[in-house]
Phi, psi and omega in degrees: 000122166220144173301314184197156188224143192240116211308335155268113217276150184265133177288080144337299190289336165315303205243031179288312176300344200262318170261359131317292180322297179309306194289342178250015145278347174305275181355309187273300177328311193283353203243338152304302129010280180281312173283306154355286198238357173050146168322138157247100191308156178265198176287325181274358181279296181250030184045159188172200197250145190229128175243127185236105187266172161221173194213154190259005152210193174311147177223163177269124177324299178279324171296307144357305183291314193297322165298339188280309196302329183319283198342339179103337167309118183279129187032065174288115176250144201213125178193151196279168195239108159084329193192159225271354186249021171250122197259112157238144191214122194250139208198110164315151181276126137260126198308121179121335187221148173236157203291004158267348143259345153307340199280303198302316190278331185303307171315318166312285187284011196260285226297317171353317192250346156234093176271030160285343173288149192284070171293094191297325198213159170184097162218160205258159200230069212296132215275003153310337187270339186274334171303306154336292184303312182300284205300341177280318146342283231259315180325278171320311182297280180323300209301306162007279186301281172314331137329290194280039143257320180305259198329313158249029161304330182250314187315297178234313160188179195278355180253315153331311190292300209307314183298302181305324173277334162256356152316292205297295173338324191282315188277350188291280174335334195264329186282327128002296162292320154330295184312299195280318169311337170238013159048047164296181192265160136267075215276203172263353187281321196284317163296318183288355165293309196283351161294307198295328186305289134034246179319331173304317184265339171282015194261306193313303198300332191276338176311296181308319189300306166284338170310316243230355139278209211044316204274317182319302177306299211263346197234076221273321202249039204252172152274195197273311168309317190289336181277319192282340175284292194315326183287296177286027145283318183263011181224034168269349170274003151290309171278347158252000165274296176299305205294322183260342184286297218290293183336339175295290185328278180309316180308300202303327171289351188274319188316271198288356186271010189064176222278285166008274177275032167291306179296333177299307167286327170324281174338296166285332179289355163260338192258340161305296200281341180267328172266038172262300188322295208271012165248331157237029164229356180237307190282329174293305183316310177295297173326293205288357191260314181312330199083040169317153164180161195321268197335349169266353168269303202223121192294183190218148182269173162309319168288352179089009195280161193261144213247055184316115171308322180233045128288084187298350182273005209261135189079002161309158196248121171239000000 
């Protein structure tokens, strides 16, 4: 299916050095940033007080939230547990106050809005637990990352992984930089953004890989730039219909899903649109700097003939 098809390849790779350059100033800001002013971790990260209410009926969320910010409290999180009248509220340590009087004022201002409410639970969550979480975090991004350079690494060839794992890095880092600059909360919902990116964008980067084997095969007198503008010419109307369905999808959670998925759809909604950049101006580029060429794709006969895989006669010698 395509909306339009374009009768001239756009020359990308022309202008590839100019827009490196912008990505890797970016690059740097974000990682800059990051050492500056560091993530602002959420409660499973740096531990804090977990409160669990009940209610003799539905309550509303965001007023809820909105009577705990009187407290002064910061990126306070509230959401219902099992049923629309059982409440959990996740609460950062604040220096100065313990978690047993964070409990006391919270209830205070809960009962306003019901004084029927309940406190089923209050315990505090130690940042030992948060540490966990940073390191099982950190686990998963590897394991990630080393997945996908193995994979395309077997798909297609070792200049391919390498371009393609710091296109997808880049966009990780950059969204990453996003966060510490504007000092969003950084939950475990915002990592599983930054995973989900992960896999979006090497998807993208393997869309381009194979056309520009494909072209390598059929567009035998073409050069290696001219092969690679021909791939990502012919498969941008394919990257705005998908690219734009999902970009639909994420917007509407960022509009409408309320405080819960905000930072998730932030996340995705950032790393979508840099990783449309970056599988064709960081991973195609790179691949083309490294020295992709027809022979790393597709063997050759002693004649110079292209090499059927499912030929069993195919590269016999008689």
């Amino acid at each position: 299916m395509e909306f339009f098809k374009l009768r001239r390849d756009i020359p990308f790779m022309r202008h590839a050095l100019a827009f490196n350059a912008v990505s890797f100033i970016t690059f740097l800001a974000a990682i800059f940033f990051l050492f500056s002013k560091g993530l602002h971790l959420s409660v499973e990260f740096t531990g804090g007080t977990l409160v669990e209410v009940h209610f003799a009926q539905s309550v509303d969320l965001d007023d809820l939230r909105a009577r705990i910010n009187t407290l002064g409290y910061r990126d306070v999180q509230v959401q219902n547990f099992g049923s629309t009248q059982d409440v959990l509220i996740r609460m950062p340590i604040i220096k100065g106050v313990s978690s047993g009087e964070q409990s006391t004022q919270v209830m205070d201002k809960l009962k306003e809005a019901d004084a029927n409410a309940v406190l089923r639970r209050s315990e505090f969550v130690g940042p030992q637990v948060g540490d966990e979480l940073t390191i099982d975090g950190l686990k998963a991004l590897a394991c990630v990352v080393v997945g996908i350079m193995i994979y395309l690494a077997i798909r297609f060839e070792w200049k391919y992984a390498v371009a393609g794992i710091v296109a997808n890095l880049h966009d990780v880092v950059i969204i990453l930089g996003f966060f510490a600059a504007f000092q969003w909360e950084f939950s475990l919902p915002v990592l599983a953004a930054v995973l989900a990116v992960l896999g979006y964008s090497v998807n993208e980067s393997v869309v381009i890989f194979d056309r520009i084997r494909e072209n390598f095969k059929r567009l035998r007198k073409l050069e290696t730039v001219s092969i690679i503008d021909n791939a990502i010419t012919s498969t941008m109307s394919r990257t705005i219909i998908t690219h734009g369905c999902t970009q639909l999808m994420v917007l509407s959670m960022l509009l409408f899903g309320g405080e819960t998925l905000h930072y998730f759809a932030l996340a995705l909604t950032i790393g979508i649109l840099f990783g449309i950049y970056s599988s064709v101006f960081v991973a195609a580029a790179l691949a083309m700097w490294l020295g992709i060429k027809r022979e790393d794709l597709i063997k050759t006969n002693a004649k110079g003939g292209d090499i059927d895989p499912n030929d069993p006669n195919s590269g016999a010698v008689v």
